[in-house]
C-alpha positions, 0 to 999 in steps of 0.5 A: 527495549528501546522501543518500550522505552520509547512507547512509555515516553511519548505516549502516557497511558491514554485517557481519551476515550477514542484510544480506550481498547475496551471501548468499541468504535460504536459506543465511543460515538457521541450523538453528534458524531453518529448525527454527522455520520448520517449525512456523509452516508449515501441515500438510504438504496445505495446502502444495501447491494447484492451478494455473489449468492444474490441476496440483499446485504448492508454495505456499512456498519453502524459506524459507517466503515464497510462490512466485511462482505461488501469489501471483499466482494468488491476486493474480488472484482477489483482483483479480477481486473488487476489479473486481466490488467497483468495479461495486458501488460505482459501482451502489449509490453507497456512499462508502469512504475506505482510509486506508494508514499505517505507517514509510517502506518498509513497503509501503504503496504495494506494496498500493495498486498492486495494488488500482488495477492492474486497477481504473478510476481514476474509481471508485478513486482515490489521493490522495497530498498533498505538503507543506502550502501556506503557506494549507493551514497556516492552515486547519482541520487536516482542511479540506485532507484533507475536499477529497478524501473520496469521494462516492458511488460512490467509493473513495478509497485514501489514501497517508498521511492526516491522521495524518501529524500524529501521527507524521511532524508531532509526531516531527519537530517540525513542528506544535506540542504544542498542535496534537498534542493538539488532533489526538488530541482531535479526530481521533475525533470527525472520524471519527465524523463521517465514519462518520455521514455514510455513509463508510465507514472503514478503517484500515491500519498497515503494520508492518515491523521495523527490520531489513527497513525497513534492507534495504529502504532499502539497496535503494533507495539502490543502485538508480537506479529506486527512488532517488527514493523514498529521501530525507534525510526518510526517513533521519531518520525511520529515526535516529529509530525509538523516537520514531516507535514511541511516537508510534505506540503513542500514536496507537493509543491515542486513536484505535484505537475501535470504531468506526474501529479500527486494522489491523494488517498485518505487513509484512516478507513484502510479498506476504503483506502484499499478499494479507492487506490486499486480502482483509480489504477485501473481507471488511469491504465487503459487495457483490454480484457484477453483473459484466457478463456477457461482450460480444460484439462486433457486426460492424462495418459497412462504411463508404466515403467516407473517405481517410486523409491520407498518412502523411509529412504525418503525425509518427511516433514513431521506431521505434528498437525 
């Protein structure tokens, strides 16, 4: 109910054409914004590539986003070297911490799904911290996020991190201004730290515009499966876009070093956002591909000696499908 109210209150019943839901993308398009898009586009042979059953497809749709072919395909080979990335890491003990920021709905979680979809949980894990206890408030800042640093043969893709003190924390009020800057003081010197000890660092800002962060929120307001990830928090945070801009440009200043620099992925286009962050992961870790080769099965001996209780002593799952 909150969460209607709220929805009523900040955002009146659209009027720009771009919000309009039974407009499409392409019909939304002015002329000189498809004049635009033919620019930006990339010369007319690098348009088309070749499909896993080798015939010739379109890589963009009219409106210049990716097609749906295209960007699985690539997904598929960019997840290919995601897996041979984890046997490398397992065989060579290296230690990686992935750090996913950026405003609500900017894609964050869209990226770590699909580096986790076709990866082993024991080797890449995520970790999504709640809300302080009243304990953790009493600790070392970093202490509740050291806890969850990989060890070797670990990567670790953090959804949020300890920078949730220079935005969500410092904008809504939550740590005070001594603590603010006692972060942006320490968080260097933390990371540095980590670097020394063998991690390695990357660092993810997802940016998205203010208008497809409202279109994205408008979608999860309507759609029952997606509600959950909408809350008055988020709504807030949205009321409150020049404070999380300046609170962002000031944490990218302290903390953007050479040493653990700041990515910057453009976000409005998801799928674009995807395939850019994963291949740039791959291209800051070096690893070698010793992919097993494939296994053949062995036949299986015939075994006797064993009768299978009958099945109504046994509690089935109905089978209503």
């Amino acid at each position: 109910f909150l969460v209607r109210v709220a929805l009523t209150h900040l955002w009146p019943s659209p009027q720009r054409p771009d919000l309009v839901q039974s407009l499409s993308e392409e019909e939304a398009m002015t002329e000189n914004e498809k004049r635009d898009l033919e620019t930006t586009l990339p010369p007319e042979e690098e348009r088309y590539y070749l499909s896993t059953s080798g015939k010739r497809r379109k890589k963009y749709r009219k409106n210049g986003k990716l097609t749906e072919g295209y960007y699985l395909q690539e997904l598929g080979q960019l997840q290919e070297e995601l897996v041979k990335l984890q046997y490398w890491i397992k065989e060579t003990g290296l230690k990686v911490a992935i750090l996913f920021e950026g405003r609500d709905a900017a894609g964050k979680g869209g990226v770590i799904k699909r580096i986790t979809e076709r990866t082993s949980p024991r080797v890449i894990r995520v970790v999504a911290l709640g809300i302080p206890t009243e304990r953790e408030k009493t600790q070392w800042y970093f202490e509740r996020w050291s806890t969850h640093l990989p060890a070797a043969g670990e990567m670790v893709l953090f959804d949020r991190s300890w920078y949730t003190r220079a935005i969500t924390e410092h904008v809504m009020g939550f740590c005070t201004e001594k603590e603010y800057r006692e972060f942006l003081r320490s968080c260097p010197q933390f990371e540095r730290m980590l670097i020394r000890s063998g991690i390695i660092l990357l660092k993810y800002w997802f940016s998205v515009s203010d208008e497809e962060q409202e279109r994205r929120f408008r979608q999860r307001a309507t759609d029952p499966k997606r509600r959950w990830k909408l809350s008055p928090m988020d709504l807030e945070s949205w009321n409150r876009w020049l404070d999380y801009s300046k609170a962002k440009d000031r944490m990218m200043e302290y903390t953007d070093i050479k040493h653990s620099p700041w990515y910057v992925v453009p976000s409005d286009d998801k799928k674009r956002a995807r395939l850019n962050c994963i291949s740039h992961i791959l291209s800051q870790i070096p690893y070698e591909d010793i992919l097993p080769p494939p296994i053949e099965l062995p036949c299986r001996e015939y075994q006797t000696g064993y009768i299978r209780p009958p099945f109504d002593e046994q509690t089935f799952v109905p089978d209503i499908y």
